[in-house]
Each structure stands twice: as structure tokens, then as C-alpha cells.
Backbone bond lengths (Angstrom), bond angles and torsions (degrees), N, CA, C in turn:
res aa  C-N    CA-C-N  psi(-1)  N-CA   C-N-CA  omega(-1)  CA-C   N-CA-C  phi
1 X - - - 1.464 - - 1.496 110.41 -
2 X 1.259 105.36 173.23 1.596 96.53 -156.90 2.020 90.61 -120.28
3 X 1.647 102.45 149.94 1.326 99.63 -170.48 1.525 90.22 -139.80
4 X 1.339 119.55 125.08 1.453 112.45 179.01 1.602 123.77 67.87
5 X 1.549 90.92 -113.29 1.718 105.66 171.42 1.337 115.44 -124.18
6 X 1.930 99.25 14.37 1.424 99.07 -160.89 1.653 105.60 -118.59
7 X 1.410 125.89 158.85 1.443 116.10 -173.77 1.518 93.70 -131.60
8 X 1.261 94.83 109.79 2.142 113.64 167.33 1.564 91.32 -85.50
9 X 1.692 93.30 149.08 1.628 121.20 -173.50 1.104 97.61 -112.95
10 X 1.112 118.49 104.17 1.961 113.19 155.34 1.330 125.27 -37.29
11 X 1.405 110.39 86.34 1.393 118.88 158.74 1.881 122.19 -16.59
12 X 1.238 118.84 -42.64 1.359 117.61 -163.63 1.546 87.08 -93.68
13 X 1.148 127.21 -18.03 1.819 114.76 172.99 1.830 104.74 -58.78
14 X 1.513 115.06 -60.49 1.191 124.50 -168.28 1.935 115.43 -48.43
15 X 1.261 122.28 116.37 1.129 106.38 164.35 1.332 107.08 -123.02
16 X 1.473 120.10 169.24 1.191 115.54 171.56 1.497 103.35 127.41
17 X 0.899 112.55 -170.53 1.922 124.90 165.78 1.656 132.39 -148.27
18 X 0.951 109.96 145.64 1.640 102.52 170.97 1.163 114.36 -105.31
19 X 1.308 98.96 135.69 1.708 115.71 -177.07 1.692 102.35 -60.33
20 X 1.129 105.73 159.65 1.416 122.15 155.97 1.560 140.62 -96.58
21 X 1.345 121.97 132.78 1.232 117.69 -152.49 1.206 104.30 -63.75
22 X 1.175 119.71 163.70 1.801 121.66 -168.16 1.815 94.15 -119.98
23 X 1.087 96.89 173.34 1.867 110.66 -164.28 1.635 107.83 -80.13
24 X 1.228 104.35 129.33 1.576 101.10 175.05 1.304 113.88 -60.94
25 X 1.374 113.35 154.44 2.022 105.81 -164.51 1.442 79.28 -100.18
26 X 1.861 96.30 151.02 1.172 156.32 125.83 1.888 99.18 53.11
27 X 1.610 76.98 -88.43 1.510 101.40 -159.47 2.220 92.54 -144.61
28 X 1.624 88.18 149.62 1.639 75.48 177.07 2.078 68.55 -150.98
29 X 1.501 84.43 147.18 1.367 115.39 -161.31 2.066 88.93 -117.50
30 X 1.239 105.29 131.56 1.485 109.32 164.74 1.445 119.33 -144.30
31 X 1.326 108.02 117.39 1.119 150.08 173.87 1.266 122.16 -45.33
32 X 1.742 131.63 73.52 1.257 135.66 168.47 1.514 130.92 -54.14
33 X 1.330 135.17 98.06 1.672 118.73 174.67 1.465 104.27 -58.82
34 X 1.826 98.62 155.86 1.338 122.02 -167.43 1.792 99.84 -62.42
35 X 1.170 107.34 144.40 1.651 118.95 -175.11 1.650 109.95 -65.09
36 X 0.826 148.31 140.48 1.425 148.61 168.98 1.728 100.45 -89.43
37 X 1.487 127.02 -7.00 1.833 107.08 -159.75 1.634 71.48 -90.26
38 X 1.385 91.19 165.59 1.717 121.30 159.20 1.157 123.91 -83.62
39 X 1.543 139.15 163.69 1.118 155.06 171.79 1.684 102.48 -65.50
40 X 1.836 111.24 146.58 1.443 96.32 -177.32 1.735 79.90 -134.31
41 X 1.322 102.34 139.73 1.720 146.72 2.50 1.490 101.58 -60.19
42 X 1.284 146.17 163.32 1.451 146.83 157.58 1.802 101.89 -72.43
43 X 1.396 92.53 151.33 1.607 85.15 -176.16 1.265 124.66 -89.17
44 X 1.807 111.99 0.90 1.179 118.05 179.41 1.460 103.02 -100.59
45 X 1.186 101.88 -159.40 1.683 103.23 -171.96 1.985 83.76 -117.42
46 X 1.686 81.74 125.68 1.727 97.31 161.04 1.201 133.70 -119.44
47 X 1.141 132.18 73.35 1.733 134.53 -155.27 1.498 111.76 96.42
48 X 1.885 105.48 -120.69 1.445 106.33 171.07 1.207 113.82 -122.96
49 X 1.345 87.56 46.24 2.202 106.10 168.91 1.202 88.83 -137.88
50 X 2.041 94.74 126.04 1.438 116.47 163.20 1.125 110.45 -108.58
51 X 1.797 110.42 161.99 1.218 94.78 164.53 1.353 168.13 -66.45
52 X 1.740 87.36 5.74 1.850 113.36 153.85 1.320 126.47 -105.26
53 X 1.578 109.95 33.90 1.403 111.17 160.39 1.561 126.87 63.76
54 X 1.963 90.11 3.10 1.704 95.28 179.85 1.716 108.14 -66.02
55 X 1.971 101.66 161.51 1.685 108.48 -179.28 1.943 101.40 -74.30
56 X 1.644 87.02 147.88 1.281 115.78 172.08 1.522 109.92 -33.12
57 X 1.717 130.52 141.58 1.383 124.71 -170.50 1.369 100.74 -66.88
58 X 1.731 127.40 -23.11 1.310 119.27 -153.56 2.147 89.85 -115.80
59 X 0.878 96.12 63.58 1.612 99.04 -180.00 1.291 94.80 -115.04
60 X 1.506 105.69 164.67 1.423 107.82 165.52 1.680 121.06 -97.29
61 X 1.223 135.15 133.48 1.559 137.27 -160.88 1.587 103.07 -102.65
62 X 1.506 112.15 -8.07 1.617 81.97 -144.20 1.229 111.54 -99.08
63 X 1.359 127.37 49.72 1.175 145.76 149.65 0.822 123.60 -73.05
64 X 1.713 109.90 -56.91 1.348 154.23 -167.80 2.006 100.87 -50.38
65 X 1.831 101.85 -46.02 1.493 100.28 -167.88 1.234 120.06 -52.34
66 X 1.323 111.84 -167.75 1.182 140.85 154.57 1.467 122.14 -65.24
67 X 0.967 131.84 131.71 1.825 124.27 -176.17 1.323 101.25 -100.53
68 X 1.703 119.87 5.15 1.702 106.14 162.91 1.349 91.18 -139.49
69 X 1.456 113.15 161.49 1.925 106.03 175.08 1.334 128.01 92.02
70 X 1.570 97.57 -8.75 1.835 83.38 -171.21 1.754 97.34 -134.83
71 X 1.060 112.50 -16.40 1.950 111.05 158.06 1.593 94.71 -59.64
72 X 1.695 136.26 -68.42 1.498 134.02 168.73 1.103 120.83 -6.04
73 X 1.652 116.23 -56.35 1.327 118.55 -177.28 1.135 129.65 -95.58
74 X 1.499 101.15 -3.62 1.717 104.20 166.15 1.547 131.00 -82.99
75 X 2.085 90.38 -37.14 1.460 109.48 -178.40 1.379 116.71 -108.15
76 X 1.230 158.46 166.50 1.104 136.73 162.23 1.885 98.47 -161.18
77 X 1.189 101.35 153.92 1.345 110.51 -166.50 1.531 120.04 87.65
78 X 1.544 107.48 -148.05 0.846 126.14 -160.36 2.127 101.79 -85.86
79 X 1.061 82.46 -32.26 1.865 92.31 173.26 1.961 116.42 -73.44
80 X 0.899 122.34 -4.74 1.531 144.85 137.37 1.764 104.36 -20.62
81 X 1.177 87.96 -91.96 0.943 122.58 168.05 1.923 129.08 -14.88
82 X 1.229 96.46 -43.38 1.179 108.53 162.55 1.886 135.07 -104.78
83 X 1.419 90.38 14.65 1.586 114.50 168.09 1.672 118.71 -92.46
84 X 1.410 119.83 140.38 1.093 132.47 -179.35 1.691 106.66 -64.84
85 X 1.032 111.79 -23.24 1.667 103.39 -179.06 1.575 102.70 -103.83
86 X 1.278 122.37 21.21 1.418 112.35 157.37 1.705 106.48 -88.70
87 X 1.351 126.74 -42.20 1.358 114.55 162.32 1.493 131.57 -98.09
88 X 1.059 104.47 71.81 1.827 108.12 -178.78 1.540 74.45 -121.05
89 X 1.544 152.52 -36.10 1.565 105.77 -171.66 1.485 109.42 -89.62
90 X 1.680 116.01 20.77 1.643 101.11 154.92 1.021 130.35 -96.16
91 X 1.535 109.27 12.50 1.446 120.02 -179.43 1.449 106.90 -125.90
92 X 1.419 137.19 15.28 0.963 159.93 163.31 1.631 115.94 -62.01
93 X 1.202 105.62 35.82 1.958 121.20 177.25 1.493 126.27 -126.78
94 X 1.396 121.46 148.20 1.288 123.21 -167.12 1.603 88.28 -119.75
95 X 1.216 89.29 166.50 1.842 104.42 175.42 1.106 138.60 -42.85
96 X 1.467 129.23 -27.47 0.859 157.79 177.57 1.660 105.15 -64.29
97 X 1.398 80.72 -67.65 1.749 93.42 169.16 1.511 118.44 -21.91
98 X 0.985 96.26 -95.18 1.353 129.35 154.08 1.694 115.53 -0.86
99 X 1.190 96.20 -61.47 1.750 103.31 -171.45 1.618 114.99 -97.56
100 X 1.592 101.11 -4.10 1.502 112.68 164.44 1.370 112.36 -73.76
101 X 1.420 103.94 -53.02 1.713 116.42 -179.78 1.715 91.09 -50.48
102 X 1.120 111.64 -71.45 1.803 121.37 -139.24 1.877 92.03 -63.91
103 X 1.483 121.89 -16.76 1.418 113.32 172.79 1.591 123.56 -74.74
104 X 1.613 105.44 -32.30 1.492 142.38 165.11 1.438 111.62 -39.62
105 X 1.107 111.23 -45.69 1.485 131.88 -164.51 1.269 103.94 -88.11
106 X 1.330 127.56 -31.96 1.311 139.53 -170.20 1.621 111.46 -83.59
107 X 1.603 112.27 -14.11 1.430 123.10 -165.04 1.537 88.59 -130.66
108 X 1.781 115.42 87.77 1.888 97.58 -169.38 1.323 108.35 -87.98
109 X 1.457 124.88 -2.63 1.346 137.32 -176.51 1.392 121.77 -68.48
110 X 1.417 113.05 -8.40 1.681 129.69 -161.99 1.864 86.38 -70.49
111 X 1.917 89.24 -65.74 1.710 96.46 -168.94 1.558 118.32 88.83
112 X 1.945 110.81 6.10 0.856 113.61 -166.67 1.689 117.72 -124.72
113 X 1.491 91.04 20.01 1.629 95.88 -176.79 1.603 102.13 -89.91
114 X 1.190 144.12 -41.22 1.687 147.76 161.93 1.692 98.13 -17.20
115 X 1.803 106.20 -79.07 1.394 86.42 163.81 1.508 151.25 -51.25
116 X 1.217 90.35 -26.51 1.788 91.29 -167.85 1.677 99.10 -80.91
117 X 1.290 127.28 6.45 1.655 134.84 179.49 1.035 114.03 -95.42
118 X 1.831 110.50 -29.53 1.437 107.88 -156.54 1.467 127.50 -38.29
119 X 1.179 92.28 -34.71 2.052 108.01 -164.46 0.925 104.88 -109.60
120 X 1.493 125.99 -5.87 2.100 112.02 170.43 1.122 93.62 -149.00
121 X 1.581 124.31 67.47 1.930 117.39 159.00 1.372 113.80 -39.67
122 X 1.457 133.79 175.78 1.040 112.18 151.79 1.745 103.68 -157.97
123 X 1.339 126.82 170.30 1.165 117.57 -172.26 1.347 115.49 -120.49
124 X 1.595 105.96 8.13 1.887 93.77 -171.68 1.705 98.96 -94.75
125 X 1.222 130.00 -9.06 1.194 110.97 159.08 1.171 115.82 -86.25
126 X 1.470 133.75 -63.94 2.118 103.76 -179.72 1.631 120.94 -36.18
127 X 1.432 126.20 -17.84 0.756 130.59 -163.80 2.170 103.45 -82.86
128 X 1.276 102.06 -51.78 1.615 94.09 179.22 1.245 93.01 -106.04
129 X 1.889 141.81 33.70 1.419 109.05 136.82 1.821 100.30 -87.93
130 X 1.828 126.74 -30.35 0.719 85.49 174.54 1.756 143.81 -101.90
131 X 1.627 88.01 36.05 1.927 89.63 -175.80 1.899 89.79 -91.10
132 X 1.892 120.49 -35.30 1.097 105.47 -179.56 1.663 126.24 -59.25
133 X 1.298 89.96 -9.89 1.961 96.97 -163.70 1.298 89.81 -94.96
134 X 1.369 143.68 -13.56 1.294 129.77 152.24 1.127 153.13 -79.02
135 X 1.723 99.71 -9.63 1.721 129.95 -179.58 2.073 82.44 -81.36
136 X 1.189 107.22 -76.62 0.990 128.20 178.25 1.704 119.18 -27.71
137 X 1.225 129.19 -64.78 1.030 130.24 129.42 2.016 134.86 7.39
138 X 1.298 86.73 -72.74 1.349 109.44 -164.45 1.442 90.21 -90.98
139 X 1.277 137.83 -43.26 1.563 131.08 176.29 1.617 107.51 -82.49
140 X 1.040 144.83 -16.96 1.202 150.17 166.30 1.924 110.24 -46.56
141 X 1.970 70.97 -74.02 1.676 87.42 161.15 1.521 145.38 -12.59
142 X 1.471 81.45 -87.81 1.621 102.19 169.11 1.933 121.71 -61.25
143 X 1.258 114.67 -5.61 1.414 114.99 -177.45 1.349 77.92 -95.45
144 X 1.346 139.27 -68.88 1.596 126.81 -156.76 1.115 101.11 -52.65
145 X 1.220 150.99 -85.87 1.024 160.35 -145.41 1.889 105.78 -48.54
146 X 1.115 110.01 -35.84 1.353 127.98 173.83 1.179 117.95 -58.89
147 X 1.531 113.04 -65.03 1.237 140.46 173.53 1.945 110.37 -43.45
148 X 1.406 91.64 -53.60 1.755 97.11 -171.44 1.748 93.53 -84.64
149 X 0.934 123.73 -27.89 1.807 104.94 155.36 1.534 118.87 -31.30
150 X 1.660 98.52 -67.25 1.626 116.29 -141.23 1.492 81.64 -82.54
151 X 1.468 133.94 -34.59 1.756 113.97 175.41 2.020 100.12 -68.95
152 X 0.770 110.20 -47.23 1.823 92.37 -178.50 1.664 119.25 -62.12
153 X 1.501 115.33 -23.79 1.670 139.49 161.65 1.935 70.32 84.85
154 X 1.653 110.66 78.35 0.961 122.90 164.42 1.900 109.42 -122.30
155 X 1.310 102.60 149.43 1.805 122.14 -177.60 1.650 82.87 -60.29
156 X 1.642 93.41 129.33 1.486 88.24 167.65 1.844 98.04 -138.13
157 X 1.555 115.23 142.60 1.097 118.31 154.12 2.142 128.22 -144.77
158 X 0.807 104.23 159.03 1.325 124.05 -163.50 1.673 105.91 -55.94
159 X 1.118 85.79 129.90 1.914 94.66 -165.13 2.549 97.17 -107.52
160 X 1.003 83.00 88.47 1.955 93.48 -175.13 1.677 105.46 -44.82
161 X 1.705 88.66 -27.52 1.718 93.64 -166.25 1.411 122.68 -74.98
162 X 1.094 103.86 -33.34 1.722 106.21 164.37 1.942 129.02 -35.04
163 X 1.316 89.65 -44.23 1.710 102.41 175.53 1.915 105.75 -51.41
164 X 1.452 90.65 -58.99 1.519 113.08 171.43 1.936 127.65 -44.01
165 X 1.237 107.95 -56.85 1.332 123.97 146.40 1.401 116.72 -54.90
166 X 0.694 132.35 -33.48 1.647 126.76 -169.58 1.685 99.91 -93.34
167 X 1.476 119.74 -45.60 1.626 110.18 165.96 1.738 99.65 -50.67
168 X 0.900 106.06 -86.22 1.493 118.83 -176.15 1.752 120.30 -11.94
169 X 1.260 109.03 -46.75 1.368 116.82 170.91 1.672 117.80 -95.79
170 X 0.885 122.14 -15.24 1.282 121.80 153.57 1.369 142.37 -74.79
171 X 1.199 92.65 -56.28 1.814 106.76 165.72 1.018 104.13 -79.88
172 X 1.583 155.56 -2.59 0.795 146.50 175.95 1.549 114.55 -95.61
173 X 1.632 113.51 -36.07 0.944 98.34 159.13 1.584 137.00 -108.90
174 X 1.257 110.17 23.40 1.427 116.82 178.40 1.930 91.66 -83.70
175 X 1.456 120.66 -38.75 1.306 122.80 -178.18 1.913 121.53 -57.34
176 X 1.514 89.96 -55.35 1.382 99.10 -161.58 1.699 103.22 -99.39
177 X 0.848 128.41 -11.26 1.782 116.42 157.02 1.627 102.18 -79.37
178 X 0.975 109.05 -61.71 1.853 82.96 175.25 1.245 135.00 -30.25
179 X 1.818 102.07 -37.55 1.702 99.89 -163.51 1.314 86.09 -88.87
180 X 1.673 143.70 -31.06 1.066 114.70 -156.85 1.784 114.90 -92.92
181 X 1.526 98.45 -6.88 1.182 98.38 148.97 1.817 144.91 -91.77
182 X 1.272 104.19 17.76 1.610 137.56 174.32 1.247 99.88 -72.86
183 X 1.739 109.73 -59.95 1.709 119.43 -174.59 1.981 109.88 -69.39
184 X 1.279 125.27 -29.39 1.038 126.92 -156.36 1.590 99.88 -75.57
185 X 1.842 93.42 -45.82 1.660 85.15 179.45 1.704 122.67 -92.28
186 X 1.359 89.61 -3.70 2.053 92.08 163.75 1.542 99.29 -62.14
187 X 1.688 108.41 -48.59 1.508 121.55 -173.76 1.804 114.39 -29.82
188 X 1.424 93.94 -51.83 1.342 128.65 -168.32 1.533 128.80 -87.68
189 X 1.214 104.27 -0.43 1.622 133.86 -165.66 1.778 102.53 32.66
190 X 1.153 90.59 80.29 1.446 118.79 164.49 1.282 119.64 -149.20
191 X 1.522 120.15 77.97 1.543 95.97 -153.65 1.558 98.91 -100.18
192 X 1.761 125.11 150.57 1.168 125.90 153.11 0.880 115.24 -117.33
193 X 1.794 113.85 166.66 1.339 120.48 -173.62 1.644 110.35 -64.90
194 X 1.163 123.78 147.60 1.766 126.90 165.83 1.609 116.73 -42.72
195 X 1.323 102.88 -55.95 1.615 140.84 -162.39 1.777 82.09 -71.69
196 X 1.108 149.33 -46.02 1.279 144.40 -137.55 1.964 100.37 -107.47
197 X 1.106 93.96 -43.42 1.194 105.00 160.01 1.853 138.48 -76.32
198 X 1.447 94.19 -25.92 1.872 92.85 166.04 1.850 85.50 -86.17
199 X 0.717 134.90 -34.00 1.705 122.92 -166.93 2.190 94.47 -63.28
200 X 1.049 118.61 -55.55 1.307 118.33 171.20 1.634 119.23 -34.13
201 X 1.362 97.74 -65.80 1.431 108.90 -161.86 1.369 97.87 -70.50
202 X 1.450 132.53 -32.18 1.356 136.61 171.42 1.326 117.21 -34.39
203 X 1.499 105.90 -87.67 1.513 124.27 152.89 1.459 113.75 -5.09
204 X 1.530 101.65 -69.37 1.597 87.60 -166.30 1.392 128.65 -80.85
205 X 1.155 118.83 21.06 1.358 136.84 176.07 1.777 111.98 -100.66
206 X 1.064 115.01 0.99 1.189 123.34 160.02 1.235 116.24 -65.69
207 X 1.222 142.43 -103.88 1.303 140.66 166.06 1.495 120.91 0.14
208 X 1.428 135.03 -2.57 1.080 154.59 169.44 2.226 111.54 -94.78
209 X 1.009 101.94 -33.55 1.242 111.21 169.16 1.997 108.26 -60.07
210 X 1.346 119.62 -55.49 1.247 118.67 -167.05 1.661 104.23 -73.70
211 X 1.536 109.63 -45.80 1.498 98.44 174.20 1.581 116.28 -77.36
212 X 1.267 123.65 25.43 1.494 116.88 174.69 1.773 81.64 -103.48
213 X 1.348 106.92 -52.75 2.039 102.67 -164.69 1.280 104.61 -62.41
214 X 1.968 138.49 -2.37 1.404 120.45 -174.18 2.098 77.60 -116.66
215 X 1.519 123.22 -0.18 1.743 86.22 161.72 0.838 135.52 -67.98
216 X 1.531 115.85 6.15 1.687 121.14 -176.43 1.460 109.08 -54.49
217 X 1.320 134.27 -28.58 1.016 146.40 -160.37 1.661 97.69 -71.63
218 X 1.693 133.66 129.31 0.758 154.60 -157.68 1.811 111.67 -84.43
219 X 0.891 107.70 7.47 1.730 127.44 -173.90 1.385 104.19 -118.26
220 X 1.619 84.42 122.18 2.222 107.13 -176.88 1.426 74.90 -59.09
221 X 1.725 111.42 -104.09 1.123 118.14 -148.38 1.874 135.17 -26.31
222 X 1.514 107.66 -32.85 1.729 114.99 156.87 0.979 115.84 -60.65
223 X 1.648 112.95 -21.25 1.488 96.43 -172.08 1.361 105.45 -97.50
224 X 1.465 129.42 13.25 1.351 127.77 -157.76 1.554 87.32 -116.99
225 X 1.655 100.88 -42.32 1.374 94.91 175.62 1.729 133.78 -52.51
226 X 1.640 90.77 -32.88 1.666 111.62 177.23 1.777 100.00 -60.27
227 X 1.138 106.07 -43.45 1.215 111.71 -148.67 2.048 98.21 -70.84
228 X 1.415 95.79 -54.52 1.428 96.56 166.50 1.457 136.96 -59.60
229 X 1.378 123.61 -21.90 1.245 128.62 150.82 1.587 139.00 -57.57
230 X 1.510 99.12 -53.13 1.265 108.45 157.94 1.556 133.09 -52.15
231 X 1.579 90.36 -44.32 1.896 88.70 168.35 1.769 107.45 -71.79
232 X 0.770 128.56 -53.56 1.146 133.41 -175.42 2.005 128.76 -33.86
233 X 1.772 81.98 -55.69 1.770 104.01 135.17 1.611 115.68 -24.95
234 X 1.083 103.16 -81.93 1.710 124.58 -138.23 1.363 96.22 -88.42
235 X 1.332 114.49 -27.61 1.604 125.68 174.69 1.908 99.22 -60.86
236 X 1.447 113.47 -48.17 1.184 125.61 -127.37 1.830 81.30 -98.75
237 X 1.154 109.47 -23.04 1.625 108.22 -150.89 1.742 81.51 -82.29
238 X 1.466 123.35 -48.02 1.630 121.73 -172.43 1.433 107.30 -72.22
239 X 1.446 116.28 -61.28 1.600 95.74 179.03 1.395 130.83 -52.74
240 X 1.512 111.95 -19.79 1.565 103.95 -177.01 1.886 123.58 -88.45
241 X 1.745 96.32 -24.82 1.335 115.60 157.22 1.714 126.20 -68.63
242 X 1.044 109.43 -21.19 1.162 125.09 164.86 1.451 134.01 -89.60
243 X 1.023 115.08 -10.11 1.537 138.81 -144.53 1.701 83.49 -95.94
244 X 0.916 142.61 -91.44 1.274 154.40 168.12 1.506 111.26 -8.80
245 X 1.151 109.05 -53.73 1.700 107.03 -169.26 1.419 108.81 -94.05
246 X 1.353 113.59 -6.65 1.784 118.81 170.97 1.607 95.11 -86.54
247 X 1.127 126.31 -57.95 1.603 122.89 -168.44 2.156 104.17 -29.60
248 X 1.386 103.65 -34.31 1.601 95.24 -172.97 1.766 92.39 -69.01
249 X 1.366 128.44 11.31 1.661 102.23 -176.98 1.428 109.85 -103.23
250 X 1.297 136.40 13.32 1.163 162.29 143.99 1.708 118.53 120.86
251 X 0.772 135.02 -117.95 1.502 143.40 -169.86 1.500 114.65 -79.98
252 X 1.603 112.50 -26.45 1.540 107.69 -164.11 1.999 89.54 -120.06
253 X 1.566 86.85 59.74 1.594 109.26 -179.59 1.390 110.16 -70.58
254 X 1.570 104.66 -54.74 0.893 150.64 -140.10 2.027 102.85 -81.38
255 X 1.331 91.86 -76.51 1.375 101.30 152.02 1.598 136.98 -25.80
256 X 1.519 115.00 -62.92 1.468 126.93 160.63 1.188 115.55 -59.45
257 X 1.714 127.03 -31.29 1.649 102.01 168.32 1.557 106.18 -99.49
258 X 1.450 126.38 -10.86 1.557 104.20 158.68 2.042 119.80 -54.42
259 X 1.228 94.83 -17.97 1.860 89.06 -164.36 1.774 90.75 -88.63
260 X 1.409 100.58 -34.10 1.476 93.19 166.02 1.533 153.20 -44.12
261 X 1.640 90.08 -53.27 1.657 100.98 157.37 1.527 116.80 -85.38
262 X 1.120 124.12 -13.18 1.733 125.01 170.02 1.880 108.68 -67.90
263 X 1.238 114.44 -21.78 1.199 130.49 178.47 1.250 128.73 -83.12
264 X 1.675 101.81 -34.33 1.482 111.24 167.46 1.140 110.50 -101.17
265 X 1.507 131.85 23.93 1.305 132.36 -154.80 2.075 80.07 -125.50
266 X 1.250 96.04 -53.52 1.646 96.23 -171.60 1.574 103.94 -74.38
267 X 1.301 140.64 10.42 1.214 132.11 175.61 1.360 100.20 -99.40
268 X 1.137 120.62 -20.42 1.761 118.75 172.84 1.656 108.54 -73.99
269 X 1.397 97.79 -50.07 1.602 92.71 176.85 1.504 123.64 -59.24
């Protein structure tokens, strides 16, 4: 009969019984089929995975190398030479470096910076004292020249070529007196390294930077004076570092480092 929304079953209609649930068994065992995936790494070789996990043939390693030993075995000779990883250990310096040398240079009387290079020349300092000694240089320049106009109330205009000249004589000769003194003492069986020698001549062209920034000063003679000190320096810092390791070329020792400091003596003038 029906009550509400709800429908009661007459008990005395129902006959019969319901069983009772019986006990879950024991133990129940299940039965996996054998796997079809493979073992990883696979033990054979599949593509460009072996089974020792070595990198792909077409990867790139060169992280991976050696940072000495392995440009050697790629390049050899004279074609070396024209690879970027033949000079990364002349640029292989921190600041310090750098401002040890450039104090060295400043004291040419020591005579002891040649040695202290032997085994790590390096080229990134001759290189921005001499690109600074040419900004420097060439802007130095052009203010004097300006300056001694505007005291005479002379026409003054801007000379471009100086920048130009000043690369030219600098890099030109921090390059080519080195090398041609490379050959003189091979000549002479004294041989030094190339690299040991642009690191020298580098150096001593520093000290030329501070007396170009005090020629501002409106006086020939200070400035002649600057001019003679500084060479004198820079003269003094190569022949005396040098002086020592030319003496093994015999008698006309003497000679090769007089033309030496006469050379760095006339580049100041």
C-alpha cells in the first residue's frame, strides 16, 4: 500500500530467504603475463643510444675538453697559429695582474719584470695600454693645439688625422720593433720568446699615458721636460730588463741594448 511517496511491502507476501554472504577466501593469488617493455638503457645499440649511455656522434664536446692538449692535436704547425685557441693563454689575466705589471713598469730600475713574465706573457694589457695611449694621445693633442690657438686668438680647426697617426705609430710600433728584434737575437743566438717581448714593449708604453694627460699644461719646456722623463722611463724599463738576457749574445751586447733604449728614447721625442 502506498504511504505518502513511499511504498511498504507486505511482509506476509514475501516468502523465501536470503542466503548469507559467505567468507572471502584465504588468499587470492594474481597472475601477471610476462612484460613485453625492455630494460632501460637497452643493451643493444638503438639509434644514438648505446648501451653505455655515451653522447650522440654529432653532439657538441667542447666543453667537455681539455683547456690544454686538444687544439695540439687538432692543429699542428704553422696553421696553429691561426686559431683562436692558440691565444687565449695570453689573455689568461685578472686585474691584479695587470696592475702588478703596469706598477713594475713604473719602477724600470727593478730589471725584474722580463723574468717575472717568463711563463705567463700576456697580451691583453699592451693591448688597452696601447689602444688607451692612442685615444689619449690623439685627444690630448687636439686640446693643445686648441688651447695654444685660442691664447694667440688664432682660427682653429680639428685635425681627424691625429687619431689615425697615433694608431699608426703606436701599434705599429709596439708590433714591429718587437718582431724585428725577435730575429736579431735568434740572429745572435739569444733567442726570446715573441709573446714575451710584445708583453715588454707593451708595458712600457704606459708611463707615456700620464705624461701626455699632465701636457695640458701650456709650457714648451714642461712639456719637453715630460716628454724626456717619460722616455727615459720606458727607455730605461726595456734596456735594463733586457740587458741581462742579451749579454749571452756575446760582445756586441752592449750595442743591441744601446740601439734599444735610443729607440725608445726617440719614440718619446
Amino acid at each position: 500500500m502506498m504511504s505518502g511517496n513511499y511504498t511498504q511491502i507486505d511482509s506476509q507476501n514475501i516468502s523465501g530467504s536470503v542466503p548469507a554472504a559467505g567468507d572471502p577466501p584465504a588468499h587470492v593469488s594474481v597472475k601477471f603475463t610476462e612484460s613485453n617493455l625492455q630494460s632501460f638503457p637497452p643493451s643493444g645499440s638503438q639509434g644514438k643510444i648505446s648501451g653505455q649511455s655515451k653522447p650522440p656522434r654529432d653532439a657538441d664536446d667542447t666543453f667537455g675538453k681539455p683547456s690544454s692538449g686538444s687544439d695540439e692535436q687538432q692543429d699542428g704547425g704553422w696553421l696553429r697559429s691561426l686559431t683562436i685557441g692558440a691565444y687565449k693563454p695570453y689573455f689568461d689575466v685578472d686585474t691584479s695582474d695587470v696592475l702588478e705589471r703596469i706598477k713594475d713598469s713604473l719602477l724600470p730600475f727593478r730589471g725584474s719584470f722580463y723574468e717575472k713574465t717568463a711563463d705567463n706573457p700576456d697580451l691583453y694589457g699592451p693591448f688597452w695600454i696601447c689602444t688607451t695611449l692612442i685615444f689619449v694621445a690623439a685627444s690630448i693633442g687636439t686640446f693643445v693645439t686648441y688651447l695654444s690657438h685660442k691664447l694667440q686668438n688664432k682660427a682653429w680647426d680639428y685635425d681627424i688625422n691625429l687619431v689615425t697617426w697615433s694608431a699608426g705609430l703606436f701599434y705599429g710600433y709596439v708590433s714591429v720593433v718587437p718582431l724585428l728584434l725577435y730575429v736579431v737575437l735568434k740572429y745572435f743566438s739569444a733567442p726570446s720568446g715573441l709573446a714575451q717581448l710584445l708583453c715588454l714593449y707593451g708595458y712600457s708604453l704606459f708611463v707615456f699615458i700620464p705624461a701626455l694627460c699632465l701636457s695640458v699644461v701650456p709650457q714648451e719646456i714642461f712639456r719637453w721636460v715630460l716628454a724626456g722623463v717619460a722616455g727615459g722611463m720606458s727607455a730605461s724599463f726595456v734596456a735594463l730588463n733586457l740587458r741581462n738576457h742579451i749579454k749571452s749574445a756575446g760582445e756586441k751586447w752592449f750595442f743591441i741594448v744601446a740601439a734599444i733604449f735610443l729607440l725608445q728614447l726617440g719614440l718619446s721625442l
